[in-house]
N, CA, C and O atoms as CSV, one atom per row, in Angstrom:
chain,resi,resn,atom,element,x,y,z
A,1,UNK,N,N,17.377,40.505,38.275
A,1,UNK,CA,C,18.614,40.075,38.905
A,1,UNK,C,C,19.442,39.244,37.935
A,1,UNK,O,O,20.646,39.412,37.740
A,2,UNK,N,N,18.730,38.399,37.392
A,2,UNK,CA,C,19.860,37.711,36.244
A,2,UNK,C,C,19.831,38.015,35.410
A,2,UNK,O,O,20.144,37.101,34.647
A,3,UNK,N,N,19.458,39.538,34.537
A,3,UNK,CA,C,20.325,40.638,33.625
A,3,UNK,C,C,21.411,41.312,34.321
A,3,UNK,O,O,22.216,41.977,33.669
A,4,UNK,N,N,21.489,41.221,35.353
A,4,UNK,CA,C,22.038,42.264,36.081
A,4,UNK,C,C,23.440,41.643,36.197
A,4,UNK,O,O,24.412,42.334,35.892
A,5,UNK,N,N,23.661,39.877,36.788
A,5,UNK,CA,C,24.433,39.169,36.551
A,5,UNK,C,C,24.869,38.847,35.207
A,5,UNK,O,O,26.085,38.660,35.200
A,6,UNK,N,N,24.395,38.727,34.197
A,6,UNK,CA,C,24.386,38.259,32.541
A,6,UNK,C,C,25.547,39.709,32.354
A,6,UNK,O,O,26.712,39.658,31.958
A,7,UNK,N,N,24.882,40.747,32.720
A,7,UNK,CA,C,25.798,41.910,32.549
A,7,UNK,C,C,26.745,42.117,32.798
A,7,UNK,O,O,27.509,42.628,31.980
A,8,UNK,N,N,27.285,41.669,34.617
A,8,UNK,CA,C,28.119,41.717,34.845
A,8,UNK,C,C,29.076,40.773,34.477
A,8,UNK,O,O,30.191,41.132,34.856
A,9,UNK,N,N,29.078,39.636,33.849
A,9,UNK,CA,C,29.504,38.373,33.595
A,9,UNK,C,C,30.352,39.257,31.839
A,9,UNK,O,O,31.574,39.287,31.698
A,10,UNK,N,N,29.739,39.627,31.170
A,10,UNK,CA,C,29.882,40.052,29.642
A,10,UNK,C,C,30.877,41.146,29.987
A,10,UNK,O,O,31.782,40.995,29.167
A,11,UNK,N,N,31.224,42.323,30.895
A,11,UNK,CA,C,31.728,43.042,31.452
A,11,UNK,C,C,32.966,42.995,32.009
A,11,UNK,O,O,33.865,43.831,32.103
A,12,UNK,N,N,32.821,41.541,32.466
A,12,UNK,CA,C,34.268,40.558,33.137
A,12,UNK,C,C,34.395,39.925,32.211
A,12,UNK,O,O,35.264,39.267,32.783
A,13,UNK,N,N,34.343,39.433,31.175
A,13,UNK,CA,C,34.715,38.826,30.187
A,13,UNK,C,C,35.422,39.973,28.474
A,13,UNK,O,O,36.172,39.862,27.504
A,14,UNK,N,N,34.713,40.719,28.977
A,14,UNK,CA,C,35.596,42.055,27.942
A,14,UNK,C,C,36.728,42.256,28.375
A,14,UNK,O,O,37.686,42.234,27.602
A,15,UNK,N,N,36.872,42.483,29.626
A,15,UNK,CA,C,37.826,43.474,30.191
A,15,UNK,C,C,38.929,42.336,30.221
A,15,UNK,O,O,40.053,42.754,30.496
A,16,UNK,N,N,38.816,40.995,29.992
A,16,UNK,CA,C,39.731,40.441,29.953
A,16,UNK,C,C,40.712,40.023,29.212
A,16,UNK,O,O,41.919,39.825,29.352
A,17,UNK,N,N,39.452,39.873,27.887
A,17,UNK,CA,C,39.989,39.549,26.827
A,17,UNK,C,C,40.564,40.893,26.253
A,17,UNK,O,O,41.391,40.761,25.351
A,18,UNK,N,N,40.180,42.424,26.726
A,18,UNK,CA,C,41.296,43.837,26.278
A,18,UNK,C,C,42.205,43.499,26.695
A,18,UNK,O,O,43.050,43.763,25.840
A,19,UNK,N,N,42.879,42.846,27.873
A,19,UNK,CA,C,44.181,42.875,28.425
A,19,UNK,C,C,43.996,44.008,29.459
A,19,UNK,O,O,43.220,44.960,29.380
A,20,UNK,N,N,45.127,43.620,30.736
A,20,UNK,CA,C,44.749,44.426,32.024
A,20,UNK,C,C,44.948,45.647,31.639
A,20,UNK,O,O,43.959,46.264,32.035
A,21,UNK,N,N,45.416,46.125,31.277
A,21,UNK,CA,C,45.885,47.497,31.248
A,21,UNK,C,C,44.656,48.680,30.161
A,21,UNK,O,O,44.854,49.858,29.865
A,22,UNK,N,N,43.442,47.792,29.795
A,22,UNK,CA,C,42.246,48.134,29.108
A,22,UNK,C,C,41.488,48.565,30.670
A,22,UNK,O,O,40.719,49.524,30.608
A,23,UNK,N,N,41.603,48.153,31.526
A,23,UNK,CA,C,41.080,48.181,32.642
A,23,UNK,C,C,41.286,48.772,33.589
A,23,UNK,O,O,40.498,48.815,34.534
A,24,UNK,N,N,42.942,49.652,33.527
A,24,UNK,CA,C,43.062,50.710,34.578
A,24,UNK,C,C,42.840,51.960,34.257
A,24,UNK,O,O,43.531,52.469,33.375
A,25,UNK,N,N,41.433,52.994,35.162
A,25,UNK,CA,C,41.081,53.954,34.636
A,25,UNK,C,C,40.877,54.302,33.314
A,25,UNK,O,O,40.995,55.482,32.986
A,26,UNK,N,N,40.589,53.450,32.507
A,26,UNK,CA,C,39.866,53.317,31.186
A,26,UNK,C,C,40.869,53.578,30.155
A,26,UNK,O,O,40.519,53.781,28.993
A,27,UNK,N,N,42.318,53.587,30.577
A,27,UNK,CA,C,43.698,53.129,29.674
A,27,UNK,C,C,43.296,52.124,28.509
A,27,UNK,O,O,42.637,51.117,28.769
A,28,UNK,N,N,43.783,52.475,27.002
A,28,UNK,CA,C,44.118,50.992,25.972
A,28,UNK,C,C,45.261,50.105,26.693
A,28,UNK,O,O,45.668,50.204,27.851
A,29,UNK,N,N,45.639,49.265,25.739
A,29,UNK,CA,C,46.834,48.451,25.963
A,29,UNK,C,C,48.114,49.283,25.950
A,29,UNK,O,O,49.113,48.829,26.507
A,30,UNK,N,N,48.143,50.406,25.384
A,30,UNK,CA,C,49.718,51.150,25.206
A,30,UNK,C,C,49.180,52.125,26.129
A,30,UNK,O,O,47.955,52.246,26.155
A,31,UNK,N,N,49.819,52.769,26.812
A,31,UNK,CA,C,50.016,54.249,27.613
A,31,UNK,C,C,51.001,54.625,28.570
A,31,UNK,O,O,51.564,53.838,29.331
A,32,UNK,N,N,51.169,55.717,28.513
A,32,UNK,CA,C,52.184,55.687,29.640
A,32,UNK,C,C,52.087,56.511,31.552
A,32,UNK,O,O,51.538,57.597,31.737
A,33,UNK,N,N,52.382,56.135,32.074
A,33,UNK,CA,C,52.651,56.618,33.819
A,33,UNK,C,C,53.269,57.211,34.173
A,33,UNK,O,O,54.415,56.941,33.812
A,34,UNK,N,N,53.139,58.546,35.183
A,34,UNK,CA,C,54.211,58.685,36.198
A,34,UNK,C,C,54.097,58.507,37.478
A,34,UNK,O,O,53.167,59.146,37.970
A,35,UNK,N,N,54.823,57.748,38.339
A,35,UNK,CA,C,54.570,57.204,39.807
A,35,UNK,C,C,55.223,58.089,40.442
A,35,UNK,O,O,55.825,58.978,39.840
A,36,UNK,N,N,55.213,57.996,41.710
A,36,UNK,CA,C,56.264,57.947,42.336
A,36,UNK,C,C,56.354,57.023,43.278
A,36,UNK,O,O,55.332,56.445,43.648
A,37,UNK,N,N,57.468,56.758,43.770
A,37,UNK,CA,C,57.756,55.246,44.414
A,37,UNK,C,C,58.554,55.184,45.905
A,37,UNK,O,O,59.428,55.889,46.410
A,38,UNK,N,N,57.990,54.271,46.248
A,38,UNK,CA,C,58.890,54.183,47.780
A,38,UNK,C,C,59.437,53.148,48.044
A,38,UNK,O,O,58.613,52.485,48.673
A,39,UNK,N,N,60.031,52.793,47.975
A,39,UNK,CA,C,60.699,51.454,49.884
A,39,UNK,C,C,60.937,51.337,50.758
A,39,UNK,O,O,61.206,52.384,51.346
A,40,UNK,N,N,61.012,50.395,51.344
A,40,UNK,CA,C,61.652,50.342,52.735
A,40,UNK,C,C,62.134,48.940,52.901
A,40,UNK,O,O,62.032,48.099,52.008
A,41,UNK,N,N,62.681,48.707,54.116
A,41,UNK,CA,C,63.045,47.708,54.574
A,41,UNK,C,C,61.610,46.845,55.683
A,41,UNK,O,O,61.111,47.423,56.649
A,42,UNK,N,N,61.189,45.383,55.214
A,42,UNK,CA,C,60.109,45.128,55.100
A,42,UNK,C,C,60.243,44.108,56.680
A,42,UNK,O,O,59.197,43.669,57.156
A,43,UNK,N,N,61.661,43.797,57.417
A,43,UNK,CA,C,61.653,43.058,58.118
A,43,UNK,C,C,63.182,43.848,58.987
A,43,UNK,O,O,64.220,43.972,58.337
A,44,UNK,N,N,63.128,44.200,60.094
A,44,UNK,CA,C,64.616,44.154,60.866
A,44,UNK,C,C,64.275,45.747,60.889
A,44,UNK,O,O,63.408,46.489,60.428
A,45,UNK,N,N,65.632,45.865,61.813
A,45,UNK,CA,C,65.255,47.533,62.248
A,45,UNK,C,C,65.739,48.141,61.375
A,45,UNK,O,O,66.515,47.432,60.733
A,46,UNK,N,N,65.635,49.540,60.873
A,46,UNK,CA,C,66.231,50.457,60.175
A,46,UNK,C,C,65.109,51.246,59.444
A,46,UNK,O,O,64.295,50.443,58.986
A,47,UNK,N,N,64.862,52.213,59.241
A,47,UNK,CA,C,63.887,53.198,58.668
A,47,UNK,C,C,64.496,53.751,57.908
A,47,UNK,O,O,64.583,54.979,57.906
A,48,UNK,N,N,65.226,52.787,56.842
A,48,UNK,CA,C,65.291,53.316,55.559
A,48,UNK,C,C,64.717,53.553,54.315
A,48,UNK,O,O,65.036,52.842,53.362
A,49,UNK,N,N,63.664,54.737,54.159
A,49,UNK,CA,C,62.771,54.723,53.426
A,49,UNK,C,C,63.158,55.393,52.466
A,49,UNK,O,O,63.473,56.551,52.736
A,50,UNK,N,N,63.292,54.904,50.898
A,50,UNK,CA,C,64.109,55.739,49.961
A,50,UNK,C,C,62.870,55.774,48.846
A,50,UNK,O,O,62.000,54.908,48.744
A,51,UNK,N,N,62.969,56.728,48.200
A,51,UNK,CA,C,61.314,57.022,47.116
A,51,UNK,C,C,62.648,57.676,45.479
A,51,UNK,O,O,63.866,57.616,45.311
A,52,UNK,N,N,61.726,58.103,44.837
A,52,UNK,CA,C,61.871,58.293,43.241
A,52,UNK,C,C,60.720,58.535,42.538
A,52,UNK,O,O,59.583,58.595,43.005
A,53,UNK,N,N,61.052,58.671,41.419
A,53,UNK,CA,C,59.694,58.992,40.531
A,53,UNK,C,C,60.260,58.025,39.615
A,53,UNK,O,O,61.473,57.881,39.462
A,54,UNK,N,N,58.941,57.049,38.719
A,54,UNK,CA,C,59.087,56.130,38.174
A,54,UNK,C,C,58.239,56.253,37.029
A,54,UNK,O,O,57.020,56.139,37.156
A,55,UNK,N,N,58.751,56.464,35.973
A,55,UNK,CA,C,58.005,56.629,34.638
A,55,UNK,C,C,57.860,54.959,33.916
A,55,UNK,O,O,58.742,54.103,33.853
A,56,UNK,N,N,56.458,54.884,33.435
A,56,UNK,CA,C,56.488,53.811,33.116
A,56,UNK,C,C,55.497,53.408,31.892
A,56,UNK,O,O,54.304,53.701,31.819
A,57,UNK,N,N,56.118,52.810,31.123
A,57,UNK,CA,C,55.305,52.845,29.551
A,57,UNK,C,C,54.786,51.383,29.176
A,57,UNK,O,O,55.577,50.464,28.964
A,58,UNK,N,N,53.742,51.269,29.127
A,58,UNK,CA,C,52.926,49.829,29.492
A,58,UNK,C,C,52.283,49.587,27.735
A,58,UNK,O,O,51.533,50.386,27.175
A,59,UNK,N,N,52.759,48.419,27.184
A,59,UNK,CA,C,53.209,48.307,25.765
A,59,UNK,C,C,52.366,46.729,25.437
A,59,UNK,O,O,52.973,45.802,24.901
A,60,UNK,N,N,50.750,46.612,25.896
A,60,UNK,CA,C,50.314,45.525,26.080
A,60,UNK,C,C,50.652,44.837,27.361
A,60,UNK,O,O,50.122,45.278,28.381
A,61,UNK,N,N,51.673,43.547,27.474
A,61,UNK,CA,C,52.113,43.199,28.678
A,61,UNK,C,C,53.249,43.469,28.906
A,61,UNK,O,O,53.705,42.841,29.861
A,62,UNK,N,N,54.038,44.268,28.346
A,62,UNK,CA,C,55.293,44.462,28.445
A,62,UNK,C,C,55.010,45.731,29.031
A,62,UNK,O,O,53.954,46.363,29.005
A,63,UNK,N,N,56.784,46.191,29.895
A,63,UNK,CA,C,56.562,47.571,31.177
A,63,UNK,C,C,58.152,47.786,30.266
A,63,UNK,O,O,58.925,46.943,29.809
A,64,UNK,N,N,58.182,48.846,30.265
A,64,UNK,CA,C,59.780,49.796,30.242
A,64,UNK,C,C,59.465,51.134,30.853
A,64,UNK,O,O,58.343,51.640,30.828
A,65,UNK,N,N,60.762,51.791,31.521
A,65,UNK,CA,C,60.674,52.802,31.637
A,65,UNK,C,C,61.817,53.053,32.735
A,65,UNK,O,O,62.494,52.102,33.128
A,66,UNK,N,N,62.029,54.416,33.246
A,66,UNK,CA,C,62.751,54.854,33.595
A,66,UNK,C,C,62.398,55.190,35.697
A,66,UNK,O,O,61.294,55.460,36.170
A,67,UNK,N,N,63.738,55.041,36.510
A,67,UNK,CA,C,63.526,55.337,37.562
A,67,UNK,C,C,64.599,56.700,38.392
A,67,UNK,O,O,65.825,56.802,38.385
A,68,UNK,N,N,64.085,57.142,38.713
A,68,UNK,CA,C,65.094,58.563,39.349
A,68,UNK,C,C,64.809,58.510,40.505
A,68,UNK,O,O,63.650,58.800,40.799
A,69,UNK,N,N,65.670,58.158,41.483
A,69,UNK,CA,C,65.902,58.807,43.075
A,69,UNK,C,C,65.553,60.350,43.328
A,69,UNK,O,O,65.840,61.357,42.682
A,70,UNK,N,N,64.814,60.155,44.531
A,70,UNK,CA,C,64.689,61.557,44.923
A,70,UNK,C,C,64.549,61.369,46.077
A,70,UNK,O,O,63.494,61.677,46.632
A,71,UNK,N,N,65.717,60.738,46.829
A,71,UNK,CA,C,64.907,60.141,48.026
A,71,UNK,C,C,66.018,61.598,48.998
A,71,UNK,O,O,66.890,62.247,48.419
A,72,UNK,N,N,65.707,61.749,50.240
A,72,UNK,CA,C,66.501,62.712,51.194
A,72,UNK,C,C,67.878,62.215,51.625
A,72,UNK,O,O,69.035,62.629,51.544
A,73,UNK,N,N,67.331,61.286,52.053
A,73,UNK,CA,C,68.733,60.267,52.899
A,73,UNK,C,C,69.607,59.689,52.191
A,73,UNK,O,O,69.029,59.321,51.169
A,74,UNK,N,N,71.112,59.283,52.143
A,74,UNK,CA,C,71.909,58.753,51.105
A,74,UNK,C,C,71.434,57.342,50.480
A,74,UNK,O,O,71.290,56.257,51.042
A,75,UNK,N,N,71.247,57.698,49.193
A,75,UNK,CA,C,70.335,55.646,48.697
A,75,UNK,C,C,71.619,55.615,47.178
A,75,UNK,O,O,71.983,56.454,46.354
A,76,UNK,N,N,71.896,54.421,47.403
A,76,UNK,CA,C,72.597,53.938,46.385
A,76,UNK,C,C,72.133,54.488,44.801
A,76,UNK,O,O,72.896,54.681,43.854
A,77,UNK,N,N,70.718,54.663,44.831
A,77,UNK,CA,C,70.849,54.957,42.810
A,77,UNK,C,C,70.449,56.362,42.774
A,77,UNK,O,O,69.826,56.748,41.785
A,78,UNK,N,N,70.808,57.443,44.019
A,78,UNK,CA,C,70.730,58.741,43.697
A,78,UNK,C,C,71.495,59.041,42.707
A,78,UNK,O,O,72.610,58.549,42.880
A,79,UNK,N,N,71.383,59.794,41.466
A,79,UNK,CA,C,71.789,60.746,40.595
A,79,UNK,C,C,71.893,59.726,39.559
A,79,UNK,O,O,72.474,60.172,38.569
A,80,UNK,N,N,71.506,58.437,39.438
A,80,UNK,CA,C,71.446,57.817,38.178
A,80,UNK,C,C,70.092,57.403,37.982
A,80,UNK,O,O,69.258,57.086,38.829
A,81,UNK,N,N,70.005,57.449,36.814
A,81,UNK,CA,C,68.827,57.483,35.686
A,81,UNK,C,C,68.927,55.510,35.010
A,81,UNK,O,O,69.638,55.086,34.099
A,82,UNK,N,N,68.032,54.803,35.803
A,82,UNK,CA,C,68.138,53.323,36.292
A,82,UNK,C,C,67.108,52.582,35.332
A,82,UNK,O,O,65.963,52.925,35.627
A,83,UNK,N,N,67.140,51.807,34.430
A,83,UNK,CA,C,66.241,51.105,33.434
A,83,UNK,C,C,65.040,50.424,34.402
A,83,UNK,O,O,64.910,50.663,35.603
A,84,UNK,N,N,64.476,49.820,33.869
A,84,UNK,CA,C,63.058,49.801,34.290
A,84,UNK,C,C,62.540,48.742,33.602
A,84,UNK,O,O,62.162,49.078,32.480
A,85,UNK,N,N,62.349,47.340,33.911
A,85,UNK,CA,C,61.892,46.437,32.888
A,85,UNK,C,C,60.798,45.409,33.770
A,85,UNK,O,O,60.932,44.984,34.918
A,86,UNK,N,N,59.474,45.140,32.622
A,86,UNK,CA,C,59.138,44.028,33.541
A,86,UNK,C,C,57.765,43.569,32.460
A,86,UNK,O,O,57.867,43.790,31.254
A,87,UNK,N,N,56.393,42.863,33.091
A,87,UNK,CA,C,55.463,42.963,32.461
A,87,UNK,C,C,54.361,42.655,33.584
A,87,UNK,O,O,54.405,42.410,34.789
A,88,UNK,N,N,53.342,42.783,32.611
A,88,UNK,CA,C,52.213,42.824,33.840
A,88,UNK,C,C,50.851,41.754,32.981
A,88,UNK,O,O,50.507,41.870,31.804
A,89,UNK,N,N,50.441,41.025,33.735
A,89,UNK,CA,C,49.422,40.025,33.183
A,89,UNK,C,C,48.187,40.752,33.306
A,89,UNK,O,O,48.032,41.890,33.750
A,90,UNK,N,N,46.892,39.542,32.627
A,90,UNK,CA,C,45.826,40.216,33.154
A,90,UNK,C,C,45.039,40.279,34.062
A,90,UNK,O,O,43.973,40.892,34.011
A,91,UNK,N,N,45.579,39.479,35.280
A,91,UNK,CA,C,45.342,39.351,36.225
A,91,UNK,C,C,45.660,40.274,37.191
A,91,UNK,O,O,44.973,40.284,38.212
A,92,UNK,N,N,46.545,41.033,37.073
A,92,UNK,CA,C,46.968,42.565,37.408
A,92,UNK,C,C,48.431,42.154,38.421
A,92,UNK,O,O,48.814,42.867,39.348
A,93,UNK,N,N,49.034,40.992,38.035
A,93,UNK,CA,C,50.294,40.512,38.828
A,93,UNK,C,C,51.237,41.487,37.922
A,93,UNK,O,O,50.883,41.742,36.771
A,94,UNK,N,N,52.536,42.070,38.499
A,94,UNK,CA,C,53.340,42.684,38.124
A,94,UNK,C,C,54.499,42.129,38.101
A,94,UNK,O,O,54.686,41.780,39.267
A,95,UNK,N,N,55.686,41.736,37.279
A,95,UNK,CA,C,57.410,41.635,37.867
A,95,UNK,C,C,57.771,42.819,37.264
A,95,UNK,O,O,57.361,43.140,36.149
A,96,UNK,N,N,58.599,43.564,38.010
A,96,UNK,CA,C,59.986,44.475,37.341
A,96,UNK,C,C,61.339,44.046,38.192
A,96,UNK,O,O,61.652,43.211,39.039
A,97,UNK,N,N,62.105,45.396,37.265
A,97,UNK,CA,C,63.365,44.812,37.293
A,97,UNK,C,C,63.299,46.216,37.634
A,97,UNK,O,O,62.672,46.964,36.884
A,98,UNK,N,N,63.969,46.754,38.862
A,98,UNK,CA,C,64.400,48.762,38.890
A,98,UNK,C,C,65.576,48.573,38.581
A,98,UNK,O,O,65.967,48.260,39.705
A,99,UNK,N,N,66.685,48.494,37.804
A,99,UNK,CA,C,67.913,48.143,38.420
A,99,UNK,C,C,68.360,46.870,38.851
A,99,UNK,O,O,68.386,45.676,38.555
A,100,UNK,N,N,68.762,47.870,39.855
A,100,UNK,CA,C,69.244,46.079,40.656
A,100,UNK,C,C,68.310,45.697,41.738
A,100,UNK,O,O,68.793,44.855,42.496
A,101,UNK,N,N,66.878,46.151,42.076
A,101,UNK,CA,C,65.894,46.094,42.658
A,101,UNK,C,C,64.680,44.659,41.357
A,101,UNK,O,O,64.081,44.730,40.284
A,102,UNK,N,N,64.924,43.728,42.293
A,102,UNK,CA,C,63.529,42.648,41.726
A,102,UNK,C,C,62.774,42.561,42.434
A,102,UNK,O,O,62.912,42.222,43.610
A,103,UNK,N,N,61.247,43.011,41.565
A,103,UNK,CA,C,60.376,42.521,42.559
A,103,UNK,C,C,59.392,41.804,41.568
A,103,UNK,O,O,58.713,42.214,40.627
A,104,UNK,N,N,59.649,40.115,42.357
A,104,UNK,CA,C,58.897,39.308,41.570
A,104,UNK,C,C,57.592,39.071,41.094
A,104,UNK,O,O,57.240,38.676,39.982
A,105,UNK,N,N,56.779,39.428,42.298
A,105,UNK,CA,C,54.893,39.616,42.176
A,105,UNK,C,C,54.505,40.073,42.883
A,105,UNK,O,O,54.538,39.719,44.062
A,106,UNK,N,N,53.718,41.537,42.209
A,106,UNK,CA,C,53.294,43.069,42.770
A,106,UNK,C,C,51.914,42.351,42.209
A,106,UNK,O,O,51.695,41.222,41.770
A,107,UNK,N,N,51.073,43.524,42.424
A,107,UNK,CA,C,49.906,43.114,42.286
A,107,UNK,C,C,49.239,45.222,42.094
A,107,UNK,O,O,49.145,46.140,42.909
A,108,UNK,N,N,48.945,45.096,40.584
A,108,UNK,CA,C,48.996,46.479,40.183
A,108,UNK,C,C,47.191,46.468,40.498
A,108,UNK,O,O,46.506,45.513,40.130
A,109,UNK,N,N,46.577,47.710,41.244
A,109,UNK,CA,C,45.212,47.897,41.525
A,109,UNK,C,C,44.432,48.487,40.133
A,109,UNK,O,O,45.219,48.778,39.232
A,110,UNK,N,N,43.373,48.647,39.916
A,110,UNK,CA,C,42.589,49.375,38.912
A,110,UNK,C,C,42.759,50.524,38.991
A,110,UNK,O,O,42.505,51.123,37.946
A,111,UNK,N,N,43.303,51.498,40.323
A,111,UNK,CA,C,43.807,53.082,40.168
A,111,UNK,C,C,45.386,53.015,39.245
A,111,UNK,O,O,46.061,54.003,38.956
A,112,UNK,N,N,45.649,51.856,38.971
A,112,UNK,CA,C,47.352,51.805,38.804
A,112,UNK,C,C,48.383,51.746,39.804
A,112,UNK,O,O,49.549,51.500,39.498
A,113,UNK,N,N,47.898,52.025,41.336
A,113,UNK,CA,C,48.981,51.516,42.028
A,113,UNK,C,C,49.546,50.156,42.225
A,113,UNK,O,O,48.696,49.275,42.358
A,114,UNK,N,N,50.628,49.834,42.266
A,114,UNK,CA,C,51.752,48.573,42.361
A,114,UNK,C,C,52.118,49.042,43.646
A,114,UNK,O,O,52.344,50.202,43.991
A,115,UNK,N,N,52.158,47.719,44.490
A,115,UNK,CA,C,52.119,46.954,45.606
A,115,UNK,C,C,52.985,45.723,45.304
A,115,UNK,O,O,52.861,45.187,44.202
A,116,UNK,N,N,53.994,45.158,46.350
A,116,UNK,CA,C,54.669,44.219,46.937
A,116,UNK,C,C,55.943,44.473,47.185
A,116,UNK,O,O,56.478,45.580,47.226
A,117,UNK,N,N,56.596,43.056,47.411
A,117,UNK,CA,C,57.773,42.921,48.004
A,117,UNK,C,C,58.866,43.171,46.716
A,117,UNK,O,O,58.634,42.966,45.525
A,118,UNK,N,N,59.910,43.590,47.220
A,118,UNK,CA,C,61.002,43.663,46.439
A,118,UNK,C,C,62.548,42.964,46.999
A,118,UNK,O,O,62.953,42.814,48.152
A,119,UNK,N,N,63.071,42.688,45.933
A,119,UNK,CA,C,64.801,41.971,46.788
A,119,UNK,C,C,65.772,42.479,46.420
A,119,UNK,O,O,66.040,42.360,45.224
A,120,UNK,N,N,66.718,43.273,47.326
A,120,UNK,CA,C,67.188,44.194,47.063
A,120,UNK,C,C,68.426,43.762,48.053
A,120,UNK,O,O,68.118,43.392,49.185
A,121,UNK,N,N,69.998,43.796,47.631
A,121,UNK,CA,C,70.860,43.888,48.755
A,121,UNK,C,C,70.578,42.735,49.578
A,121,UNK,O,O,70.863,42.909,50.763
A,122,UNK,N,N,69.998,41.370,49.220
A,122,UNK,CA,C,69.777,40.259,49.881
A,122,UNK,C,C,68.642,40.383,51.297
A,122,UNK,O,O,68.717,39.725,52.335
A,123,UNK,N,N,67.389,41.663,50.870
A,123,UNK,CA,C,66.959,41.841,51.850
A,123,UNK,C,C,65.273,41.824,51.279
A,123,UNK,O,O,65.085,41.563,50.091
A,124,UNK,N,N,64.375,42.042,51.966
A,124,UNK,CA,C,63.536,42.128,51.649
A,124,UNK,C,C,62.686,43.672,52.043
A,124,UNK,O,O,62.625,44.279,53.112
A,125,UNK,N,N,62.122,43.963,50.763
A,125,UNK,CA,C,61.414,45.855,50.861
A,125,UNK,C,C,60.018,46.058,50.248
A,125,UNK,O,O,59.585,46.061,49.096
A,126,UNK,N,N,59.464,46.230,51.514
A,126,UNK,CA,C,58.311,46.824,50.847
A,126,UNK,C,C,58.514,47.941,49.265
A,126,UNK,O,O,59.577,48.541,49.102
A,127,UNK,N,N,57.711,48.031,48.549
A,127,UNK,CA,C,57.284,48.626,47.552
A,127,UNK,C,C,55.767,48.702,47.201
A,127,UNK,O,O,54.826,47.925,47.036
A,128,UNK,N,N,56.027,50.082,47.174
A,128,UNK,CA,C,54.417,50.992,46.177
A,128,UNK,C,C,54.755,51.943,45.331
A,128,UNK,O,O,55.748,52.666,45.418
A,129,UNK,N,N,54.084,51.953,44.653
A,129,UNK,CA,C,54.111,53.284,43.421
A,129,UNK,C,C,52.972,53.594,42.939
A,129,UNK,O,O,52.210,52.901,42.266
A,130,UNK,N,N,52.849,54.806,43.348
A,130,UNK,CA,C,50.997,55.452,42.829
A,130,UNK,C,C,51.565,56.259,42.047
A,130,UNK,O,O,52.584,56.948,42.085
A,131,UNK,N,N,50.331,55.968,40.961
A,131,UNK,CA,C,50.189,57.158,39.677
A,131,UNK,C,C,50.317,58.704,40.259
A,131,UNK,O,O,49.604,58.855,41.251
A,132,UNK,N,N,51.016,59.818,39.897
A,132,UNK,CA,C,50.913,60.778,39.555
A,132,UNK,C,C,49.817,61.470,39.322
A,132,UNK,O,O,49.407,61.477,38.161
A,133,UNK,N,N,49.307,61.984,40.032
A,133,UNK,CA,C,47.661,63.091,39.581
A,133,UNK,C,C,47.762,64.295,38.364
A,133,UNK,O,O,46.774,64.972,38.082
């Protein structure tokens, strides 16, 4: 039992000192993503759920990359091609920038999905974005 802990301890201590992104699905520090992404409106009525595909190039802790609407319903950044900025710790906390979409602290999983709130239009929106298969 306490190799077993000793192990797991040396294991959590690698993966930290690689930096998070050593740690999703067995990624280095550089690689790149394709998501696709959703929102919504996280409080008040309206079922406005608008999605995109979100390419994203993870550069150590630094994020760039690109976002495209593909959503059905009319959404403000259909047909533009929207910068993409942010970084991600190793703790797996996320900020980006979509645009004019901030979302201050996501919380990216070991599959690579990003999770949280976003502020958008003085409102508040759910956000996720899962990797691409």
């Amino acid at each position: 039992m306490k190799l077993l802990q000793t192990v797991c301890l040396a294991m959590g201590i690698a993966l930290l000192c690689a930096g998070y992104g050593a740690a999703i699905e067995g990624h280095g520090p550089v690689w790149t993503a394709r998501y696709v992404a959703a929102y919504e409106p996280a409080v008040g009525i309206g079922s406005a759920l608008f999605s995109g595909d979100l390419t994203l190039h993870f550069n150590r802790s630094a994020i760039t990359g690109t976002y495209w609407s593909t959503s059905i319903r009319p959404d403000p950044l259909r047909g533009h091609i929207v910068q993409v900025l942010g970084s991600v710790q190793q703790d797996g906390h996320v900020m980006l920038h979509i645009g004019p979409i901030w979302i201050p602290d996501a919380t990216m999983r070991r599959d690579g999905t990003i999770a949280g709130t976003a502020h958008w239009h003085e409102r508040l929106w759910n956000f996720m974005a899962k990797v691409r298969p």
